[in-house]
C-alpha positions as CSV (number, residue, x, y, z in Angstrom):
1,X,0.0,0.0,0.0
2,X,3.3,2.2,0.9
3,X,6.0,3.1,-1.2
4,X,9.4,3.7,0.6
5,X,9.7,7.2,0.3
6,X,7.7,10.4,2.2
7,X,5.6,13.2,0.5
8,X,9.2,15.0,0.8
9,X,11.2,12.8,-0.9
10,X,8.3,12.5,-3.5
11,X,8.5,16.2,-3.8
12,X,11.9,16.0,-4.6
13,X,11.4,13.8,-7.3
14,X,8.4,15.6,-9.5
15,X,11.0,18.0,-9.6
16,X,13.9,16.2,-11.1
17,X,13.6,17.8,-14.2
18,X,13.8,21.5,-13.0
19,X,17.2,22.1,-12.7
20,X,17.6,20.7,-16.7
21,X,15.5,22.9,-18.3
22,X,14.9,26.2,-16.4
23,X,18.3,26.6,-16.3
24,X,18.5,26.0,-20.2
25,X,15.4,29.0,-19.6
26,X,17.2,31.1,-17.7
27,X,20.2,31.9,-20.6
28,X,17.4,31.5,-23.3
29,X,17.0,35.2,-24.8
30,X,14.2,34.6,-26.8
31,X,10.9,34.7,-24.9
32,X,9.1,32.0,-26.9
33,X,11.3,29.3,-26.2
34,X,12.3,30.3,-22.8
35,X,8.0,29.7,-22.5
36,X,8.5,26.4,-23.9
37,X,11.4,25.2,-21.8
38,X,9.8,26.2,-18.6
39,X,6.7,24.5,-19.8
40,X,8.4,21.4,-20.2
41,X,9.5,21.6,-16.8
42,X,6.5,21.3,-15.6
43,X,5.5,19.0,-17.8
44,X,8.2,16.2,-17.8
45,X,7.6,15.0,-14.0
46,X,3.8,14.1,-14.9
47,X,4.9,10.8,-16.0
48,X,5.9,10.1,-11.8
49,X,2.5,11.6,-10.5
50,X,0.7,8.5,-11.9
51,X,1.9,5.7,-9.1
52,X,-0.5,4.2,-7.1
53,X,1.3,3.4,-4.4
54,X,1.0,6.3,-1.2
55,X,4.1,8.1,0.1
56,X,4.4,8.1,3.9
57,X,3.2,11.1,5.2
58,X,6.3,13.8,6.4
59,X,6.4,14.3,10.8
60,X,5.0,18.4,10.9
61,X,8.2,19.9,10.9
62,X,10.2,17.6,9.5
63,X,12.8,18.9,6.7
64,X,14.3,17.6,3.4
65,X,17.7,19.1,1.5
66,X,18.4,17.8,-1.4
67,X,21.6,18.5,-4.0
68,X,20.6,17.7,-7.7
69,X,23.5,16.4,-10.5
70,X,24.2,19.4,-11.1
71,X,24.4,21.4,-7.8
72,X,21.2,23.2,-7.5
73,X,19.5,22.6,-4.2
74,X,15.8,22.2,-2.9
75,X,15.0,22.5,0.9
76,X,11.6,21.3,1.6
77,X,9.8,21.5,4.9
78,X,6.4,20.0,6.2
79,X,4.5,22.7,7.8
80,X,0.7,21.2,7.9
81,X,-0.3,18.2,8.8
82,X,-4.7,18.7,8.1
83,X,-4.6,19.5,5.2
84,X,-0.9,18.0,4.3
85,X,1.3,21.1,3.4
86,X,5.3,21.4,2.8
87,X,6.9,24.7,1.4
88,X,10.1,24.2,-0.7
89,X,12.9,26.2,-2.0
90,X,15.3,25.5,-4.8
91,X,18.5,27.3,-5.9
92,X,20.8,27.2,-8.8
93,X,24.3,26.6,-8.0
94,X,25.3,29.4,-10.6
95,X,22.4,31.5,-8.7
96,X,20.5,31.4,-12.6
97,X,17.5,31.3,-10.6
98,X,15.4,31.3,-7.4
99,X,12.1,29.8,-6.6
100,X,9.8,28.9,-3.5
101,X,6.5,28.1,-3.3
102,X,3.9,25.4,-1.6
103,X,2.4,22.6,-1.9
104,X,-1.5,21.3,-0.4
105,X,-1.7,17.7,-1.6
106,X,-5.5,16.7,-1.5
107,X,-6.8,13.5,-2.8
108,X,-10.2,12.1,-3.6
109,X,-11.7,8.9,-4.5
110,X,-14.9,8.9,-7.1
111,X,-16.2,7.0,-10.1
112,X,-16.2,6.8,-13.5
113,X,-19.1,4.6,-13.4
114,X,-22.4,6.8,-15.3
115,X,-25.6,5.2,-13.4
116,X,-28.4,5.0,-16.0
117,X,-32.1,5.3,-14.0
118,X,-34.9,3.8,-15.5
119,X,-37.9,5.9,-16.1
């Protein structure tokens, strides 16, 4: 039912492709494909979202740092328990670029099933 992993180290993962391709963004000068690489970094890491199996949930407070290939960073800490929140940072190593933000995971569980009604 569990993989062996956390929300954190999930985290981490989904975004593995970042560093690649916003740094490739960041020394882009034209504006349309500096679009389309950042796109694509959000894009890439959908392909990991679809696992079935559920990440442990993260201790409130608990903290991940993390050192990508090619020496960015990303701190993540777990700051909300009800609903499940962690905030997360990530740096370039050649300071390219800077971003935080947060993350509310929610999940549901509903059918595709269309009930017909006889009338």
């Amino acid at each position: 039912m569990f993989e062996p992993k956390s929300t954190l180290q999930r985290l981490v993962d989904t975004f593995g492709y970042v560093p690649h391709y916003i740094k490739k963004a960041s020394t882009t000068a034209d504006p349309l494909e500096r679009f389309k690489l950042t796109i694509t970094a959000l894009i890439a890491p959908i392909h990991l979202c679809t696992s079935q199996l559920k990440p442990f949930n993260p201790i409130l407070g608990e903290t991940l740092q993390y050192r990508f290939p090619d020496g960015s960073k990303m701190y993540c800490e777990h700051i909300s328990h009800h609903p499940p929140i962690s905030n997360l940072l990530m740096e370039d190593a050649d300071k390219k670029y800077t971003f935080n933000g947060s993350i509310e995971m929610t999940a549901s569980m509903t059918s595709n099933v269309k009930y017909l009604v006889a009338g």
